[in-house]
N, C-alpha and C positions, 0 to 999 in steps of 0.2 A: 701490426698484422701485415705479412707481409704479402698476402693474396689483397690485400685492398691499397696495394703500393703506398704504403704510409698514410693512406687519407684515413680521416676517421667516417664513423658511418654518417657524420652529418652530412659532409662534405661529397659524400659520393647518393645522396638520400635517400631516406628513408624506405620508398620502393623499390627502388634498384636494389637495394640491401636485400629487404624480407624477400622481392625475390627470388637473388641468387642465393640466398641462403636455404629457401627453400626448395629448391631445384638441387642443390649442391647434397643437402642434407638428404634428402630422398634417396637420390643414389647412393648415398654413403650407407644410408641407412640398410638398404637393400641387399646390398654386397657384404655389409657386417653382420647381418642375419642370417643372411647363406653359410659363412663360415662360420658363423658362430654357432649354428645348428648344426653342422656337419662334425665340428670338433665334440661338441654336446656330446653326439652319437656314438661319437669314436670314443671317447672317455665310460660311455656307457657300458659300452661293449668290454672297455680295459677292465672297470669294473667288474664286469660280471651280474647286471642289473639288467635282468632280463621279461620279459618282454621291453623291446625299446619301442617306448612310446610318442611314436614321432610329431602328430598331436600334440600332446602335453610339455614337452621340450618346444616345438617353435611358439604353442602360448607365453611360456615361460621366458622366452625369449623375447617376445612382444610387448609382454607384459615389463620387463627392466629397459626396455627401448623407448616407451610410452613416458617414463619416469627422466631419463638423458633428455628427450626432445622436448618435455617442461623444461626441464634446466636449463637446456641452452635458448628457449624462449625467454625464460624469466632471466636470463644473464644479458640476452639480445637487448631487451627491454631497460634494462637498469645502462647499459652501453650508450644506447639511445640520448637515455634522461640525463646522464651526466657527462653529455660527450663526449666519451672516451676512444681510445684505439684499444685498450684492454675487456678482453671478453671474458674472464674467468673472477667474476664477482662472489662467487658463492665457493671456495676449493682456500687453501691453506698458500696457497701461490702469492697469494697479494703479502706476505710477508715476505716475500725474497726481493729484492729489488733488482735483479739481475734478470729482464726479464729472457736474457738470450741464455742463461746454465739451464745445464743437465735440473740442477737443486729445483729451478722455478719448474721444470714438466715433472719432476718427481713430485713437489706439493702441491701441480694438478689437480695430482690424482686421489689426492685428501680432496674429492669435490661432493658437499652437500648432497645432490640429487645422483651422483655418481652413487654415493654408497648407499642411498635408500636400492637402487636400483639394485645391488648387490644382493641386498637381504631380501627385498622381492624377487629378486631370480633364484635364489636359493628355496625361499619359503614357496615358492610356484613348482619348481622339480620336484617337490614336494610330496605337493598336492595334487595338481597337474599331471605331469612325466608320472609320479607313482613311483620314485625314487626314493630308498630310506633316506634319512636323515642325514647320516654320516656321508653317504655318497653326494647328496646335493650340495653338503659345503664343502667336500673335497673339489668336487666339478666347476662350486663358484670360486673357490680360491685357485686352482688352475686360470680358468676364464680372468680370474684377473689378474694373476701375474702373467700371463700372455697378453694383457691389455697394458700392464706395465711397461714390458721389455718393449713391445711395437714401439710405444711413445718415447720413450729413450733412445731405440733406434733410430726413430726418423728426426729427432732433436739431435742426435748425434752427425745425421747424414746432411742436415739442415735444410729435410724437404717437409720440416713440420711448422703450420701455420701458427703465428705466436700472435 
């Protein structure tokens, strides 16, 4: 990790850790909900899925944001317990051994609570937004190949935390 300049989280402890991480992750949070709701809208509209339901889009939102923020608690916590510098416990990543390739942030994104959150943003546009069917998993398959390309781009630019 290279925001924790090679230390692991013991070595930098356990408070210090939870909480810049929770400080860091807030904001992150915050600004990835902005944009993620705003594209939401603009997909909406490409669509042709009218009334846009701005409500139902930011729950829907919240709702696969709520699912990421367990995950990387539960990956925080497993980090913790077996001392590691590796924070992606739960994602198809820990099979690349490479942790600096493009290969290891592409099997990222095979991450456990990643893709629940998928199927609840989908199953929430749903229900929620008031979106057919077909349009909400076109919207989350968009949302996640723009969640793909980001994290390849910035592993490519190597301004992305490993």
């Amino acid at each position: 990790m290279n925001g924790l300049n090679g230390m692991s989280i013991s070595e930098i402890g356990a408070m210090n850790f939870a909480i810049s991480t929770i400080v860091m992750g807030a904001l992150g949070l915050l600004v990835t909900f902005i944009i993620q709701i705003l594209i939401v809208c603009l997909l909406f509209l490409v669509l042709k899925e009218r009334p846009v339901n701005i409500k139902g889009i930011c729950q829907a939102v919240i709702n696969a944001g709520i699912c990421i923020v367990i995950g990387s608690g539960v990956n925080a916590i497993i980090a913790l317990l077996v001392k590691s510098k590796e924070t992606t416990f739960t994602s198809l990543s820990l099979l690349v051994h490479d942790k600096a390739s493009i290969l290891h942030t592409f099997m990222a994104e095979f991450e456990l609570f990643y893709s629940v959150s998928l199927i609840l943003f989908s199953f929430s546009l749903e229900k929620l937004a008031l979106a057919k069917r077909r349009n909400a998993i076109i919207i989350t398959i968009v949302i996640a190949l723009i969640s793909l390309v980001f994290h390849m781009l910035t592993v490519a630019s190597g301004t992305y935390l490993k």
